[in-house]
N, C-alpha and C positions, 0 to 999 in steps of 0.2 A: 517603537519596539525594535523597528529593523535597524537604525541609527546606534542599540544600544547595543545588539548582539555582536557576538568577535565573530563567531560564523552561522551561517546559512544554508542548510544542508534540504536537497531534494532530491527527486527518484529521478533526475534524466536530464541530460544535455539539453532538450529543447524548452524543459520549465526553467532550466537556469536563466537560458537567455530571454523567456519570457518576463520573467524576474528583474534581471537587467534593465530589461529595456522601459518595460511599464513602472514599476517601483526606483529606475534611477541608482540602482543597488552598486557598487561595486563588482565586477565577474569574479575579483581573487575572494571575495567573501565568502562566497556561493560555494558551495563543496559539493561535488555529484557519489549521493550511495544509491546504488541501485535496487531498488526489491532483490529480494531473493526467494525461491520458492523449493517447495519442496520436495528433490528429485527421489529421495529414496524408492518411490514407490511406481517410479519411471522407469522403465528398464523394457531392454529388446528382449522376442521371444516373441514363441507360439501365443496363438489366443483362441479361444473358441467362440468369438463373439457370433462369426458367421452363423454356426452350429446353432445358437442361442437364439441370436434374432430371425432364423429362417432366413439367410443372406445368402445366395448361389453362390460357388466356388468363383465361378469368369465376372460376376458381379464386382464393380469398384464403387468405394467407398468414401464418399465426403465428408470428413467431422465436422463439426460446426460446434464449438460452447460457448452459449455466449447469453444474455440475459435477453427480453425481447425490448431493449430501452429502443427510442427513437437513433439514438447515434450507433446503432451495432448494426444497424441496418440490413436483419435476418432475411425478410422478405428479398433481398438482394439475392441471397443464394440460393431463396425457392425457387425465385425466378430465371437465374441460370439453368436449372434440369429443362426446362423450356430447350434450350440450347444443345444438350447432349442427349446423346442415345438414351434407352430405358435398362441398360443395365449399369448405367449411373446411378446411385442411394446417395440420400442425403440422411446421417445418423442426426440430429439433433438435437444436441441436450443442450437444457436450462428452460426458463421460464416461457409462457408459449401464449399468453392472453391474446394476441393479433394473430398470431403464423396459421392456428390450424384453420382459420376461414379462407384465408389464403390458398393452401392448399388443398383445399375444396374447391374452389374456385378456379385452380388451372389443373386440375384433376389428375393431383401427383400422390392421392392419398396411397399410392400401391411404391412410391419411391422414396417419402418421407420417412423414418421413424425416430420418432418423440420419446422422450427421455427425461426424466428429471430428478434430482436428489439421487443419484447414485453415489456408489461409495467409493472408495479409494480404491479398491483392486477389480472394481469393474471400470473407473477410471483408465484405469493402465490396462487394461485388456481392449478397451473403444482404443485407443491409442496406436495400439501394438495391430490394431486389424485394421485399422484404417489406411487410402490408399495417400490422401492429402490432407492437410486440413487448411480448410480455409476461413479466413480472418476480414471480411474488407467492411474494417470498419471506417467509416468520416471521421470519428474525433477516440482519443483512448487516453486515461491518464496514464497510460505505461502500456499494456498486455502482458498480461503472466500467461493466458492461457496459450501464448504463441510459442514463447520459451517452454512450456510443457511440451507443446508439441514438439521443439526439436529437440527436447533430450531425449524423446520417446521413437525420436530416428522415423518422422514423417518430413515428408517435404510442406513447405508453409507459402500458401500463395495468402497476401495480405494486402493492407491500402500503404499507398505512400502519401499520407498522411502522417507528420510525426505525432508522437515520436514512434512510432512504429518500425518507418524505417532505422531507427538506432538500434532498437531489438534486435531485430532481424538479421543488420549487417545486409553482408552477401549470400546469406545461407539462404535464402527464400526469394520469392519473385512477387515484388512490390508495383502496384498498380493505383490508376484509379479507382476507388470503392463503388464506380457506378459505370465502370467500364465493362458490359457482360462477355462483349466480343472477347476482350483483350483477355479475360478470366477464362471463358469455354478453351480458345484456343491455347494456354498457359496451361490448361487443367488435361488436354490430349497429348501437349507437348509433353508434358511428365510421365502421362502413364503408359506414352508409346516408346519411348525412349529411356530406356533403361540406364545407359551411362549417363544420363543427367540428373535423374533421380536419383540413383549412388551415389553423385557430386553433390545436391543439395541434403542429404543423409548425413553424409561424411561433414561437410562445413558446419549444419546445424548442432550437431554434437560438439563438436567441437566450440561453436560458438557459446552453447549453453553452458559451457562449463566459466565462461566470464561472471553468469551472475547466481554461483555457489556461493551458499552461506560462508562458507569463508574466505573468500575472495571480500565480499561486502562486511563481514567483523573486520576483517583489518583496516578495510577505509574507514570506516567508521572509526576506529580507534585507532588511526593517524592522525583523525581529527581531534576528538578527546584530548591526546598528546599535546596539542599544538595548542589547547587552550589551556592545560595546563601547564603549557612554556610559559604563556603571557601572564 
């Protein structure tokens, strides 16, 4: 089948070269379109989330969205609040079948809250209130949810594991996904230092606007083009 196609189209620099290497493919075959997601509902701005979830003003704020699969590796960021003060939250949405005995178990139930199936414009308000979000996942076919985050103008501490780091860029501080040290201290660096947090604000916005549905129809249909050259 791969023999017979004129091209090869996948979500990211590191499945191309995956590609390459294990299937023996061609690179010029290979064509990278990125995902693309959906920012309209991303936007800077007040939120009342605090108000909402009973969340203190001097309180900060961890997002976390992420499914509870073995490779998202949640329990990694229960176990972080281990590490920081108690006016650190961790918000938590998505599916939860392991995490809440966990946090029973290091007796964070007063730091965690759980969340799941929300909708779009409570989506964008967890976003718009939160102080970070963090990502440190071992393996990701892409992350959308990290590019949500920085069009939503959070700062994004993640794994450097690809391809993550290709998302991300420079806009975010990429780690290992089992490094807690390196995360707790990454995670005070940002929320005591102001100019560095504006710096990864300002880069991830900016970065997010790379994989805009229309940025991603045009590659796409540079490729089209080109096979209906041949």
């Amino acid at each position: 089948m791969t023999n017979k196609s004129k091209f090869i189209i996948t979500n990211s620099e590191f499945t191309k070269k995956k590609f390459t290497w294990r299937l023996q493919i061609d690179k010029d075959k290979i064509k990278v379109v990125y995902p693309y997601f959906d920012s309209s509902i991303l936007y800077l701005g007040e939120s009342k989330i605090k108000d909402i979830l009973n969340i203190g003003e001097n309180e900060k704020i961890l997002l976390s969205i992420t499914g509870d699969q073995p490779n998202i590796k949640i329990e990694t960021v229960i176990r972080l609040l281990k590490l920081l003060t108690d006016n650190y939250k961790l918000i938590r949405v998505g599916r939860n079948f392991g995490t809440i005995k966990l946090v029973s178990e290091l007796n964070h139930g007063k730091r965690v809250i759980f969340l799941v199936n929300v909708d779009s414009d409570m989506l964008a308000n967890l976003h718009r209130s939160s102080d970070i979000f963090i990502f440190p996942s071992p393996y990701e076919g892409f992350g959308i949810p990290v590019l949500e985050a920085m069009a939503s103008g959070i700062p994004v501490i993640t794994s450097d594991r690809a391809p993550l780091p290709e998302v991300v860029g420079d806009a975010g501080i990429v780690c290992d996904p089992f490094d807690l040290k390196f995360m707790r201290n990454s995670i005070l660096e940002i929320t005591e230092n102001d100019f560095l947090k504006a710096e990864l604000v300002g880069i991830g916005l900016e970065r997010s606007k790379i994989f805009s549905s229309e940025r991603q129809f045009k590659a796409l249909n540079a490729i089209v083009e080109k096979v209906w050259e041949q």
